[in-house]
SELUMSE-575113 format. One record per residue: residue number from 1; residue in one letter; chain; x, y, z of N, C-alpha, C, O in turn. Coordinates in nm, 4 decimals, decimal comma, always signed. Layout:
% SELUMSE-575113
{site NUM; A; A; {X; Y; Z}; {X; Y; Z}; {X; Y; Z}; {X; Y; Z}},
...
% end
This chain:
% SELUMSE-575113
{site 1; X; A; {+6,7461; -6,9315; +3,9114}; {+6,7747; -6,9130; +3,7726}; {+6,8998; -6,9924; +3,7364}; {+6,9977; -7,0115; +3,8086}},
{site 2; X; A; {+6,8735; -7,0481; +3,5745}; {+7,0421; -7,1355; +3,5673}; {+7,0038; -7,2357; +3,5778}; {+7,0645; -7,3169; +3,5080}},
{site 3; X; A; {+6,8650; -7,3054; +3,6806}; {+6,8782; -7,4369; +3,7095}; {+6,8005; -7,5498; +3,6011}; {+6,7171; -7,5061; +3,5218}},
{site 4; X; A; {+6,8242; -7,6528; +3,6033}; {+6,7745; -7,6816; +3,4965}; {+6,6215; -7,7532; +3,5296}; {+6,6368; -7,8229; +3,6299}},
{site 5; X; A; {+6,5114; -7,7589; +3,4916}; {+6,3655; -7,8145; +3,5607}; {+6,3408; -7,9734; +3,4807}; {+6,3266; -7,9979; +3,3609}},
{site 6; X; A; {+6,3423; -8,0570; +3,5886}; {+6,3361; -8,1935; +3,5067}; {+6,1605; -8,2022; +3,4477}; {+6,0743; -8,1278; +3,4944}},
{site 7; X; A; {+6,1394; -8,2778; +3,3690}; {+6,0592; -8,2841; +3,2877}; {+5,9835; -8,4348; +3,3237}; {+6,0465; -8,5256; +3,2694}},
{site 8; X; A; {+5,9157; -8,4630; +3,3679}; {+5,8626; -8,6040; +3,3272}; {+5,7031; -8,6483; +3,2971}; {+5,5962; -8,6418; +3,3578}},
{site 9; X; A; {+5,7686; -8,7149; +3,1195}; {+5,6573; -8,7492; +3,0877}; {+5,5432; -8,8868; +3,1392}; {+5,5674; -8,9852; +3,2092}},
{site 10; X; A; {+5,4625; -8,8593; +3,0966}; {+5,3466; -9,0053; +3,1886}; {+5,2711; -9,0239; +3,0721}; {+5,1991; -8,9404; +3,0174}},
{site 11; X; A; {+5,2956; -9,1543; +3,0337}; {+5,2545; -9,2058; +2,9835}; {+5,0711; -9,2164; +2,9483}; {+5,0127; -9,3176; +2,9870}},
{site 12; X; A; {+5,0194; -9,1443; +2,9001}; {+4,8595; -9,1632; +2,8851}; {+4,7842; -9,2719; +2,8036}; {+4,7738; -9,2521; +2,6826}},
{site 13; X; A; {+4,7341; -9,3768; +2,8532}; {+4,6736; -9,4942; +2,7247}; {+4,5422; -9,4374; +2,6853}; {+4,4432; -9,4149; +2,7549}},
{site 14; X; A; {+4,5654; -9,4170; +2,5437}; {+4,4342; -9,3428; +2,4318}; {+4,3117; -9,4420; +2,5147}; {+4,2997; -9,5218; +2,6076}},
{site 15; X; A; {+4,2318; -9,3705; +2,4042}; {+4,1123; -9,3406; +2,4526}; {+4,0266; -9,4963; +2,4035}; {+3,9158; -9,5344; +2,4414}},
{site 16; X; A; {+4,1069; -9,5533; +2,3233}; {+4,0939; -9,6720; +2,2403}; {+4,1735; -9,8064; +2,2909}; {+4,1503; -9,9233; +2,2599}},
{site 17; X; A; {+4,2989; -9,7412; +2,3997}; {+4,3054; -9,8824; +2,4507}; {+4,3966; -9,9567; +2,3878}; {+4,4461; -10,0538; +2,4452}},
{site 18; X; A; {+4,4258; -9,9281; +2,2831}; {+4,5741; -9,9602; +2,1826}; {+4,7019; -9,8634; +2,1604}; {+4,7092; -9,7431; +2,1355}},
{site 19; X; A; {+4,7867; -9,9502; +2,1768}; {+4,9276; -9,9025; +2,2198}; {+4,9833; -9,8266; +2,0693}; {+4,9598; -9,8851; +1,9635}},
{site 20; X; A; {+5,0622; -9,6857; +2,0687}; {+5,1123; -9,6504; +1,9446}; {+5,2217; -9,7356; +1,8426}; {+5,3348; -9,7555; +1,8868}},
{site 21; X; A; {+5,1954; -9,7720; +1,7424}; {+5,3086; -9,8639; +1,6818}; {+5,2222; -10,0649; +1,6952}; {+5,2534; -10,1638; +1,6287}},
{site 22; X; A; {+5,1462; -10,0559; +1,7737}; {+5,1051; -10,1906; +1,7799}; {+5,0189; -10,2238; +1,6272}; {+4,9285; -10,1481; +1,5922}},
{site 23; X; A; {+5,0588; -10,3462; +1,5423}; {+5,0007; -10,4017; +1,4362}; {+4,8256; -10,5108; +1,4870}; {+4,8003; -10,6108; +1,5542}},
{site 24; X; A; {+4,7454; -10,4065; +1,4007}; {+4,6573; -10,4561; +1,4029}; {+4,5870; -10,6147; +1,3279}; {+4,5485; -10,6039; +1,2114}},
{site 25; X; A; {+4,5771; -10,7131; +1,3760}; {+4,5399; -10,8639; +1,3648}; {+4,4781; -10,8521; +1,2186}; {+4,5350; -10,8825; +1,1138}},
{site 26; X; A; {+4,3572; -10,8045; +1,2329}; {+4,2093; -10,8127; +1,1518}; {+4,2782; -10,6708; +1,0125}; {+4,2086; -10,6611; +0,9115}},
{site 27; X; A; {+4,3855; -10,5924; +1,0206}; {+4,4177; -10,5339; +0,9155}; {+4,5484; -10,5655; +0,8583}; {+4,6111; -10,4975; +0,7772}},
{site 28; X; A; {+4,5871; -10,6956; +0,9194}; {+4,6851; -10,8074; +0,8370}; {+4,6011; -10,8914; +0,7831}; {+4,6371; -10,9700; +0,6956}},
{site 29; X; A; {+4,4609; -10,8843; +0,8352}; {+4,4103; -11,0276; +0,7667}; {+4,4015; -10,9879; +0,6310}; {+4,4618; -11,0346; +0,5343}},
{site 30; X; A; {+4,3087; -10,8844; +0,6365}; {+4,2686; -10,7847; +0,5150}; {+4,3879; -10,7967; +0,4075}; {+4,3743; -10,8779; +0,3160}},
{site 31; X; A; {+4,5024; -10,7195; +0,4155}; {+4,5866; -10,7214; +0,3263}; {+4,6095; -10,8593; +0,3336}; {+4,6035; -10,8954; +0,2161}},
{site 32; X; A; {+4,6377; -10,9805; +0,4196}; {+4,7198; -11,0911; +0,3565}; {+4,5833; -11,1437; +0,2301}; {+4,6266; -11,1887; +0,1241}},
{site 33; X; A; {+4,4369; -11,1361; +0,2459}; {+4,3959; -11,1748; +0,1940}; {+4,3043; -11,0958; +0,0386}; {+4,2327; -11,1353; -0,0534}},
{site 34; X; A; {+4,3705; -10,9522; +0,0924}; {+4,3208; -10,8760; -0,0507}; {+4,4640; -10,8599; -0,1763}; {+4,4637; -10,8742; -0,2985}},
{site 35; X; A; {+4,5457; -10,8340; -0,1051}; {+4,7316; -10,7958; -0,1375}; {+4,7989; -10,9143; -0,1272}; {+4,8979; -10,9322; -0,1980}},
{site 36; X; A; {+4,7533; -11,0172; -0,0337}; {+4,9027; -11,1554; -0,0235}; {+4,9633; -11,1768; -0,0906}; {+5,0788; -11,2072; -0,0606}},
{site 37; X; A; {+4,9127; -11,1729; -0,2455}; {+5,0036; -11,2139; -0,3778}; {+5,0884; -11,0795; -0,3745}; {+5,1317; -11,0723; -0,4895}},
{site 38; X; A; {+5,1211; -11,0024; -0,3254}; {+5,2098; -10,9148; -0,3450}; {+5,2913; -10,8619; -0,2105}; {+5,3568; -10,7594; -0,1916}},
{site 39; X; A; {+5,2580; -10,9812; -0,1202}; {+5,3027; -10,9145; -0,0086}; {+5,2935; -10,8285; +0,0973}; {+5,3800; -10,8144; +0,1838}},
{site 40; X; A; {+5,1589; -10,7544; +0,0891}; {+5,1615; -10,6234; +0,1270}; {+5,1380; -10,6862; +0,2775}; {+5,1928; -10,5944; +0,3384}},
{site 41; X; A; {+5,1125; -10,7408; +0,3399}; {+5,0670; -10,7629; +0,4774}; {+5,2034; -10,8084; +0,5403}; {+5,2157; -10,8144; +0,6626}},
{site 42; X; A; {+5,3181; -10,8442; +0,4439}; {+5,4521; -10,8849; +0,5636}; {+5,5263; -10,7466; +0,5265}; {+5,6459; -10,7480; +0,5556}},
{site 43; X; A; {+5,4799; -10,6299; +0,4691}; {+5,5614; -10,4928; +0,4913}; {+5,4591; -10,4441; +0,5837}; {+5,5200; -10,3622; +0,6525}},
{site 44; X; A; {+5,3497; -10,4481; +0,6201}; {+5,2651; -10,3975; +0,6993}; {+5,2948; -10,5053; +0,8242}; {+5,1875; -10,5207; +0,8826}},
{site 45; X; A; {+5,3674; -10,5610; +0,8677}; {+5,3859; -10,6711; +0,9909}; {+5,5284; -10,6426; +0,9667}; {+5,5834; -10,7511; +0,9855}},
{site 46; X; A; {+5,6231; -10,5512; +0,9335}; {+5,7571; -10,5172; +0,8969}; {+5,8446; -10,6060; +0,8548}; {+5,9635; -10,5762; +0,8655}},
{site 47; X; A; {+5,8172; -10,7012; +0,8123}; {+5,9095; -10,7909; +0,7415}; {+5,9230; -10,8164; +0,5907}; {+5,8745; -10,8948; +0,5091}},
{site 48; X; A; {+6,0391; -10,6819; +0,5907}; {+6,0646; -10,6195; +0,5113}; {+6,1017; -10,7715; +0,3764}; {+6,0446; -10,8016; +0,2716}},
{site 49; X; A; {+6,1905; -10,8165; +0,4308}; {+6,2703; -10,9433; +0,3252}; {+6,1639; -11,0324; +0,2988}; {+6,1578; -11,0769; +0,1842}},
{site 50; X; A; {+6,0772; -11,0683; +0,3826}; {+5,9643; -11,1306; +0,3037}; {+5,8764; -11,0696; +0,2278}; {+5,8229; -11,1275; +0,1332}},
{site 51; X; A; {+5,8474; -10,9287; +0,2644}; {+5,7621; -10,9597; +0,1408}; {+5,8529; -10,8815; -0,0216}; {+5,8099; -10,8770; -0,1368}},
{site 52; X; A; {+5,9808; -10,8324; +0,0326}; {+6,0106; -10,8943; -0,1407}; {+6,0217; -10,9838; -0,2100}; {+6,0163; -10,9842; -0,3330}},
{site 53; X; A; {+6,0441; -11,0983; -0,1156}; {+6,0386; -11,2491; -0,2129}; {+5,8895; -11,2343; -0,2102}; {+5,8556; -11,2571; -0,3263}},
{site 54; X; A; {+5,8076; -11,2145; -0,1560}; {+5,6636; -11,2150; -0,2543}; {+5,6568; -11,1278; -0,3519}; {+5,5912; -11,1672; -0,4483}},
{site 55; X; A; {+5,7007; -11,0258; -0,3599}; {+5,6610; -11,0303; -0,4679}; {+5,7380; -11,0055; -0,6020}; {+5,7145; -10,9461; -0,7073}},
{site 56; X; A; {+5,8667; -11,0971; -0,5358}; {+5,9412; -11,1780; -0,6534}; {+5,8770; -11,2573; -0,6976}; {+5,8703; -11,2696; -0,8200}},
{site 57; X; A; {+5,8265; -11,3166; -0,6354}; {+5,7434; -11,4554; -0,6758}; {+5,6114; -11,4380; -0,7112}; {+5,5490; -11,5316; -0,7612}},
{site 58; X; A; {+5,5491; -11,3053; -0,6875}; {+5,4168; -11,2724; -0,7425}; {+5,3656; -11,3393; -0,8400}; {+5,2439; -11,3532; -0,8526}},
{site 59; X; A; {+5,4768; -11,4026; -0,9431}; {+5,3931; -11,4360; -1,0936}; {+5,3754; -11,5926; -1,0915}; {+5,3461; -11,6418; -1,2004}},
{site 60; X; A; {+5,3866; -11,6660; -1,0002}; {+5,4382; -11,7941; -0,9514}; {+5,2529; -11,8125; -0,8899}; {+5,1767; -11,9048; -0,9185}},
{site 61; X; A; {+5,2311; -11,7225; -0,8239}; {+5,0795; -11,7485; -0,7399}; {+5,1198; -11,8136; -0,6225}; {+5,0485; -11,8404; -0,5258}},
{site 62; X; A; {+5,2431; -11,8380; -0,6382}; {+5,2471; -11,9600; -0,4818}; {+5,2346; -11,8804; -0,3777}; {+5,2040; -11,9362; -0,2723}},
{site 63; X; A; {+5,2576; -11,7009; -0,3757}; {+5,2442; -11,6463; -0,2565}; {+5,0942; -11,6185; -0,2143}; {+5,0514; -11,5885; -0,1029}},
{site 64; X; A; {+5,0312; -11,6352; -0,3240}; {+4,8903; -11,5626; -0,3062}; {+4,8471; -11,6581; -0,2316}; {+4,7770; -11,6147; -0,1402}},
{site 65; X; A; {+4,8673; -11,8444; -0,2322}; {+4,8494; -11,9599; -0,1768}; {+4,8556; -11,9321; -0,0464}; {+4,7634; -11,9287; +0,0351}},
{site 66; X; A; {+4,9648; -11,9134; -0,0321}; {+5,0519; -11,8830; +0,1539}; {+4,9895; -11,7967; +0,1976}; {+4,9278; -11,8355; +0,2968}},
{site 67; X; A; {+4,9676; -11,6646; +0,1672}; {+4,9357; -11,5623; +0,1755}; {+4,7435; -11,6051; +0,2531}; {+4,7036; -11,5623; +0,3614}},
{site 68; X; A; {+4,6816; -11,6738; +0,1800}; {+4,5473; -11,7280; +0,2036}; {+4,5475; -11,7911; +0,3098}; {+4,4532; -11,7709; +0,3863}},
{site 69; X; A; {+4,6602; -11,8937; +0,3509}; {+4,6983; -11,9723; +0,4545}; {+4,7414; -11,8967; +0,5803}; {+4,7189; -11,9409; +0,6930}},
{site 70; X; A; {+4,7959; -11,7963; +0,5601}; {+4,8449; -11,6366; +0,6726}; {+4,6910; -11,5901; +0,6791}; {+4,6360; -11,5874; +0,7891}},
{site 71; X; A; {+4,6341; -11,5604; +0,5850}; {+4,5198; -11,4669; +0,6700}; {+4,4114; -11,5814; +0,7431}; {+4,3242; -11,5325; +0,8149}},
{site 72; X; A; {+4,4138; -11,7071; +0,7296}; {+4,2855; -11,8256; +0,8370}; {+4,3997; -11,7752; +0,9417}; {+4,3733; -11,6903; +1,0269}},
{site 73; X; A; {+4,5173; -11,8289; +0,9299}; {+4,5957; -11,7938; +1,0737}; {+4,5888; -11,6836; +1,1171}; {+4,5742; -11,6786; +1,2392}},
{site 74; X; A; {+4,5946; -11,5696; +1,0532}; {+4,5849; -11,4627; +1,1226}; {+4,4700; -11,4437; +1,1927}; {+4,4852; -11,3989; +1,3064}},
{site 75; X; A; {+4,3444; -11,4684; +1,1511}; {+4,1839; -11,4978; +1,1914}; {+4,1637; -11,5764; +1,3222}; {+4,0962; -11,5555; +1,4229}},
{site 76; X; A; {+4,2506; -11,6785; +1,2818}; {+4,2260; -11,7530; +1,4216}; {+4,3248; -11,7696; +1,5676}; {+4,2988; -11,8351; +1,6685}},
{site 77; X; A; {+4,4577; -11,6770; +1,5345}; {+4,5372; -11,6258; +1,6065}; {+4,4825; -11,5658; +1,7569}; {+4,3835; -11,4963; +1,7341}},
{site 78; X; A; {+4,5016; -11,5680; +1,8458}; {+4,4336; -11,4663; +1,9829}; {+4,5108; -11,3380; +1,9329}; {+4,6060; -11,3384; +1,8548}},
{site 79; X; A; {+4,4428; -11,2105; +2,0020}; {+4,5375; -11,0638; +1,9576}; {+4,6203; -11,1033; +2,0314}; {+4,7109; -11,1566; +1,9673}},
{site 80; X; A; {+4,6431; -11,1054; +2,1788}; {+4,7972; -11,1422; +2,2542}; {+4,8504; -11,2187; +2,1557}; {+4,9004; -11,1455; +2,0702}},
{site 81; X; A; {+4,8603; -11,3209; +2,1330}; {+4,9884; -11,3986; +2,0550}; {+4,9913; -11,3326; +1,9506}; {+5,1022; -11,3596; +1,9045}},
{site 82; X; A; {+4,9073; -11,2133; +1,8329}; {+4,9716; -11,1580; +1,7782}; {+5,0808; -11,0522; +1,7938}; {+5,1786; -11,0245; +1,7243}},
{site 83; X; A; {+5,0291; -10,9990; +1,9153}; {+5,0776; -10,8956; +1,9444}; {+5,2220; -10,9329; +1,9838}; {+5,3125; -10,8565; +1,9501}},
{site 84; X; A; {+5,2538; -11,0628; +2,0636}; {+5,3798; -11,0937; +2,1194}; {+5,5005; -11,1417; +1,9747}; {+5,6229; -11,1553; +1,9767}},
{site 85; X; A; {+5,4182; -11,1543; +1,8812}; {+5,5079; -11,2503; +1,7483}; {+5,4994; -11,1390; +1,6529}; {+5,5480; -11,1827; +1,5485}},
{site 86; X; A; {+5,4460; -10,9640; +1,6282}; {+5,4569; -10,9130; +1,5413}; {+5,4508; -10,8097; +1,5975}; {+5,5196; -10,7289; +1,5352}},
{site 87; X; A; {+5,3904; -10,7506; +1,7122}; {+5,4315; -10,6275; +1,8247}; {+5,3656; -10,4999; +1,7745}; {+5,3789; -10,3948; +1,8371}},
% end
């Protein structure tokens, strides 16, 4: 009694094989190419400062441009190299 019982957790990988917190490829594509003009796929890839300049620039269209150009890349990206450049 008094003593203290160490605890250790083990790690279990779901049932799906994807890591908690990992950004999904094919649901950046989606938003860069349904939302891009507003950004929504670089707050969903956490980059927060970009996408307020999108959608500062929302009324400009130039993001919706880029944004079109992010989701072929995102499409044709491997998941590893997404996973290593957005985690």
């Amino acid at each position: 009694m008094g003593q203290a019982t160490n605890i250790y957790l083990v790690a279990v990988p779901s049932a799906l094989g994807t890591q908690y917190g990992q950004k999904s490829r094919i649901v950046a594509a989606i938003l860069a190419f349904f939302l891009g003009g507003f950004g929504i796929h670089k707050f969903y890839l956490g980059r927060i400062g970009w996408g307020i300049v999108y959608l500062l620039f929302c009324w400009t269209f130039i993001p919706s441009i880029v944004a079109f150009i992010e989701f072929i890349i995102y499409l044709c990206t491997s998941d590893e190299d997404f996973a290593r450049k957005y985690g």
